[in-house]
C-alpha positions in Angstrom: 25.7 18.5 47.5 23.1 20.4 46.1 24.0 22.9 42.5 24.5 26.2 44.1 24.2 27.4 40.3 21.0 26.2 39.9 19.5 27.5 43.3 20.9 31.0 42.7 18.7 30.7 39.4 15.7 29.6 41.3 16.1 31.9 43.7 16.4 35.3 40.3 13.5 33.6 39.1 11.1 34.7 42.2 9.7 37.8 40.6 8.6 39.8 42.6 10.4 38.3 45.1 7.3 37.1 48.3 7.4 40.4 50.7 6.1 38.2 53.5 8.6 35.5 54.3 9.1 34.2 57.8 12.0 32.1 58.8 11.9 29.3 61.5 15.3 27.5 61.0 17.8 25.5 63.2 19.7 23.7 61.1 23.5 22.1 60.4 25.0 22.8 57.0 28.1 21.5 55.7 30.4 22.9 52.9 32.8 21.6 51.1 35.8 23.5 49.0 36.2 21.8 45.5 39.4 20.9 46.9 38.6 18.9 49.7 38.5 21.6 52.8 35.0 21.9 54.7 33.2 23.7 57.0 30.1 23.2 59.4 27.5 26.3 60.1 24.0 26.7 62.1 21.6 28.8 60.6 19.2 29.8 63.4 16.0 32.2 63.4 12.7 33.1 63.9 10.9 35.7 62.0 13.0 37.7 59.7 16.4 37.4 61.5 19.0 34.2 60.9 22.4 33.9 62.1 25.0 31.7 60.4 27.4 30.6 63.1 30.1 29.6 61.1 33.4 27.3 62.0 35.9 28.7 59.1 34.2 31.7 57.3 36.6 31.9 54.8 35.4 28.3 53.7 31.5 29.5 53.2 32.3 33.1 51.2 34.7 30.6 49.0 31.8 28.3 48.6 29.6 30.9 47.5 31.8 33.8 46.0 31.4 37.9 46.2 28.8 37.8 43.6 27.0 34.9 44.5 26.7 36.6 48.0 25.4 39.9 46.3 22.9 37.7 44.7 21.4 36.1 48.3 21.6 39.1 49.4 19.2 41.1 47.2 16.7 38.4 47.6 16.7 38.3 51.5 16.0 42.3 51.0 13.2 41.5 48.9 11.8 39.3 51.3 12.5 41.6 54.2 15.1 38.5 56.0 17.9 40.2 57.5 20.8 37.1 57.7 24.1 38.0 60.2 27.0 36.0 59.7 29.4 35.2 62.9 32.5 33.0 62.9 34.7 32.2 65.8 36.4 35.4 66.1 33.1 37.7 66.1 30.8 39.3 63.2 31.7 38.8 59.7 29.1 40.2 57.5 25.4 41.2 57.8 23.1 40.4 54.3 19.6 41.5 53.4 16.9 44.0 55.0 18.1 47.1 56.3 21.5 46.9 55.4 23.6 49.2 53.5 27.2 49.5 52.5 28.9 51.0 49.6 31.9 48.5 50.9 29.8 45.8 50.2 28.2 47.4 47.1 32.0 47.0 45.4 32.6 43.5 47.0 30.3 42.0 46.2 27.8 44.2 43.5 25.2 44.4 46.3 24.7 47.7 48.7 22.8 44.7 50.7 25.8 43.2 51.9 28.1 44.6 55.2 31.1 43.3 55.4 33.4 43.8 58.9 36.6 45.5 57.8 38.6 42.9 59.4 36.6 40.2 58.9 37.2 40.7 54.9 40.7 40.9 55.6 40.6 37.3 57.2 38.3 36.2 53.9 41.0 37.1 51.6 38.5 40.4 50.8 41.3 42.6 50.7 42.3 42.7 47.4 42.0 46.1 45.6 38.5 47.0 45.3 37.9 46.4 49.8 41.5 48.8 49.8 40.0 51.6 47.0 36.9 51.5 49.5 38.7 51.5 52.8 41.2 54.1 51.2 38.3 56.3 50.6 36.6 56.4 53.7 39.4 57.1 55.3 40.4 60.1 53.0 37.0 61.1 53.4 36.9 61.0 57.4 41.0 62.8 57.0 39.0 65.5 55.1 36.2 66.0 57.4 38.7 65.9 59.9 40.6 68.6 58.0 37.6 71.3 57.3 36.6 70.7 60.9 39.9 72.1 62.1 39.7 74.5 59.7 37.0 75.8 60.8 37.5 75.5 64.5 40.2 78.1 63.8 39.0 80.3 61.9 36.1 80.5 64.6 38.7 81.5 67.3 40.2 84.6 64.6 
């Protein structure tokens, strides 16, 4: 199995990062958990769109790790490659061009990475930092809520 280390390296190193990539994959990639459990994926795509059609999610974001992820994904930007993830129970995450989340900014250090709510439940994503996020967009939609009431009633006064 290739380092994973060493590629991440190769892949900071690409400064600037090449603007004009083009992807024609179709491929079978299997990963393997330092203790023994594995995982099969496709990557598919042409142009600047890939999907990852994952078996066990779970087994690829442990292969790689939040930051590790963060990392891909700032390079796919660069290069203009959008990558969406999908495992056997739908979408899991989308990485690169023309994404943004702050959810996936404290995930995973990368605003370049989406993450589907319950998809990073099922990844084990939920540990403090997704519930501080989640917590806060939902006090921030209870508040909008809130001052739209507000206001709806004092328009009727």
């Amino acid at each position: 199995m290739p380092d994973l280390e060493a590629f991440l390296t190769e892949l900071d190193a690409l400064d600037p990062v090449p603007a004009a990539i083009e992807v024609d994959a179709d491929l079978l990639v299997r990963v393997e958990l330092p203790t023994g459990v594995s995982s099969t994926a496709r990557v598919v795509g042409r142009g600047r769109r890939v999907e990852v059609h994952v078996q066990r999610p779970e087994v690829l974001a442990g292969a790689l790790g939040r930051a590790e992820v963060g990392r891909v994904a700032e390079v796919l930007d660069g290069g203009g490659i959008t990558v969406d993830v999908r495992g056997p129970a739908g979408p899991v995450a989308t990485l690169g061009a023309g994404t943004r989340s702050r959810v996936g900014a404290v995930l995973t250090g990368s605003r370049r990475v989406a993450v589907v709510p319950a998809a990073a439940v099922r990844l084990g994503w939920s540990r403090a930092p997704l519930r501080a996020a989640l917590a806060a967009a939902g006090g921030a939609a209870a508040a909008t809520v809130v001052l739209w009431t507000v206001r709806r009633v004092r328009g009727r006064s």
